[in-house]
N, C-alpha and C positions, 0 to 999 in steps of 0.2 A: 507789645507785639504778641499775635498770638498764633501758633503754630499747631496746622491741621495733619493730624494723622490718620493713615489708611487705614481702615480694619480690612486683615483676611480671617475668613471665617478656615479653617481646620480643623473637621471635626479630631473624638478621641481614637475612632478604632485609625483614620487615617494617618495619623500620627503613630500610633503603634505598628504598624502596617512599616512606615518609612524607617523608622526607629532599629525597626528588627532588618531592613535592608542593610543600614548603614553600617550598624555594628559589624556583620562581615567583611565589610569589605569587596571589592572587585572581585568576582569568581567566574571560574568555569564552572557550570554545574551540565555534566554530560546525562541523556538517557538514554534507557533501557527497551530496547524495544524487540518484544517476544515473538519468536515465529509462530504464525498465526494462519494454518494450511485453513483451505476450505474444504470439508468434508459433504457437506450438506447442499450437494450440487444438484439439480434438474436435470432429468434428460428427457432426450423425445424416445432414447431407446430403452429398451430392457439390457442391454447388454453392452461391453463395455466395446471401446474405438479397437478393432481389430489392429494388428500388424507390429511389428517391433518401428517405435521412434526415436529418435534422436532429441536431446532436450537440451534445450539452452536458455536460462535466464539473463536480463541483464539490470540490473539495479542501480547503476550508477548513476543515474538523476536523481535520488532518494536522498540524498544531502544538502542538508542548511545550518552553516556554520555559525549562526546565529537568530535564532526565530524572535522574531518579535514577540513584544509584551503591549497587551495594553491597558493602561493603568499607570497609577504615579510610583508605583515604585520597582523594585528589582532593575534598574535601568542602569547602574554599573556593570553587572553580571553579564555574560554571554550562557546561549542557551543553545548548545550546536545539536543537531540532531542527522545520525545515522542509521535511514533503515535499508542498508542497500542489501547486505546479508541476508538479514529477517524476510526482506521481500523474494527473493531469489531460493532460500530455502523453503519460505512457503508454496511457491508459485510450482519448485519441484513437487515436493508432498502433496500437492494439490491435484498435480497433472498425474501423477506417478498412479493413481488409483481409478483415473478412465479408461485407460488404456492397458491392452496385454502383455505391452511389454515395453518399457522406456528406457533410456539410459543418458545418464546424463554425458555431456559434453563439455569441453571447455571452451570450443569457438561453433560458431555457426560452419555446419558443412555444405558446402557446394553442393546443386541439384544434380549434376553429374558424378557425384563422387558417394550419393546417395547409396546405393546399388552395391560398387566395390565394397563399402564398409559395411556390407547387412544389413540395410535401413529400407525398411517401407515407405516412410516418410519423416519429416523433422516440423518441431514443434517451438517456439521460438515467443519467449515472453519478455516484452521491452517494458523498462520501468520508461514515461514521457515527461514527469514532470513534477513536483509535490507543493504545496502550498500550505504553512503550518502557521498559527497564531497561540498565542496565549492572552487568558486575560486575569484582571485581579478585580474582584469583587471584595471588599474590607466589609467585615462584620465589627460586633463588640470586642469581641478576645480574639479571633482567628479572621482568618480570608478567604473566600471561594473563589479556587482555583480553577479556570478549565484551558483547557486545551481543543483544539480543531486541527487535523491534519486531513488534507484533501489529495488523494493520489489519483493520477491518471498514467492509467499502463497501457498495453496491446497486446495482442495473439497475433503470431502471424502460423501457416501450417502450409507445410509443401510436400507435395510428393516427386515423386522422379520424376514426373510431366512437368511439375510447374506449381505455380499456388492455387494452393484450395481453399484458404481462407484469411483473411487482413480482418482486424477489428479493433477499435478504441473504447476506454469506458473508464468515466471519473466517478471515485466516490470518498464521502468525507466520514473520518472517523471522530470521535467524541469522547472526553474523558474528564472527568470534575473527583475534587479532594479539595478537604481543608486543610489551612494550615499557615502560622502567621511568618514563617520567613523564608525566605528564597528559595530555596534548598527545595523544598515542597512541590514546587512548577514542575519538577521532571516525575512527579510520582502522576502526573494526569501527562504528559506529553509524551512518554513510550506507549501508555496504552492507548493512547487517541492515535497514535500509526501505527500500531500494531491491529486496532479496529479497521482502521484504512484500509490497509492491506487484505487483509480477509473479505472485507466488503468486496473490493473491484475484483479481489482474483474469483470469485464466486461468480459476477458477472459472465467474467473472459472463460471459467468452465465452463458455463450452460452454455453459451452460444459453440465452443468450440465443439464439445461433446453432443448438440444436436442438430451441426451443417451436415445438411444432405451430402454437400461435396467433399467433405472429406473421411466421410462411411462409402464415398463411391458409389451414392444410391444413384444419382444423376448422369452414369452410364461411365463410361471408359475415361473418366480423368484420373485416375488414379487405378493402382493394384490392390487396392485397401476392398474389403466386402461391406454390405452397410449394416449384417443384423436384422434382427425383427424392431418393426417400426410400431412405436407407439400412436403417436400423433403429429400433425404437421404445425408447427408453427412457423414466426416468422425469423429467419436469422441474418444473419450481416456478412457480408461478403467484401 
């Protein structure tokens, strides 16, 4: 009687790749993800958004208690990732330098309560959603690691009238390192949302900082003044 056996092929780096998985064991490995303001914004003016705002971020969609991997190995491990902080500090830093004068908040204020508290208008940044992978590329001796994290936020801007501007905008951040055991996945997945992050709020500035409607160029919706005008593009309402 003669008895057939399967071959699987494995190569050596994938084996080394699994090898250095196992040895750990089951882990959390948490990341780091850096505030990341946008400085390097567009505008259609020369001058910054007049009037004192009110400012409120909200990052709590910014969480995945476990991102995927893809590839054969790290697949014991979890790989949570938190940028709710990071986005909400950026998004402050980011906004705090179009405008004359901002101030942060800790809830969104009422259009009628605008006024009473000293506010020209309020400025209102929603984290909507994030979408984060990881993968594993195995070389000889180490692994190319990369990371993808995809965030979509909003701007919304009100004055004591009413709203002057709603807007959405996704962008995907990127980040690659080597390195042959698990542990190494979060040295490219904080910087790949912390690029996230910078990316879309750079977005949500240009558009917010060059609505006609909320410089008040487009006549009496607002107490805000609009500045000297550079040029007219097109923005989102």
């Amino acid at each position: 009687m003669y008895k057939t056996y399967s071959r699987i092929k494995i190569s050596i780096p994938k084996i080394l790749v699994i090898f250095a998985a196992l040895a750990l064991g089951a882990c959390t490995f948490n990341s780091d993800v850096d505030v990341n303001a946008a400085f390097n914004v567009y505008s259609n003016y020369e001058n910054k958004v007049p009037g004192k705002w009110a400012f409120f971020a909200d990052g709590s969609r910014l969480f995945d208690k476990d991102v995927d991997v893809l590839g054969i190995s790290c697949f014991a491990n979890t790989y949570p990732l938190d940028a709710r902080k990071a986005f909400e500090q950026s998004a402050f830093r980011t906004f705090e330098n179009l405008v004359e004068n901002i101030e942060l908040v800790n809830s969104p204020i009422a259009a009628n309560q605008l006024s009473r508290r000293g506010f020209d208008g309020q400025i209102i940044v929603k984290s909507e959603n994030m979408k984060a992978e990881m993968s594993v590329s195995p070389g000889f001796w180490s692994a190319t690691l990369k990371s993808e994290v995809d965030i979509t936020a909003s701007v919304s801007a009100f004055s004591r009238a009413g709203r002057l501007l709603g807007t959405t905008a996704s962008q995907e951040g990127e980040a690659k390192t080597d390195g042959m055991v698990c542990a190494t996945l979060t040295k490219a997945l904080g910087p790949a949302a912390s690029d996230s992050i910078k990316r879309v709020l750079t977005i949500l500035a240009e558009r917010f900082t060059s609505s006609r409607r909320v410089r008040g160029v487009n006549g009496p919706t607002s107490s805000l003044g609009g500045g000297k005008f550079r040029r007219q593009t097109t923005a989102q309402f």
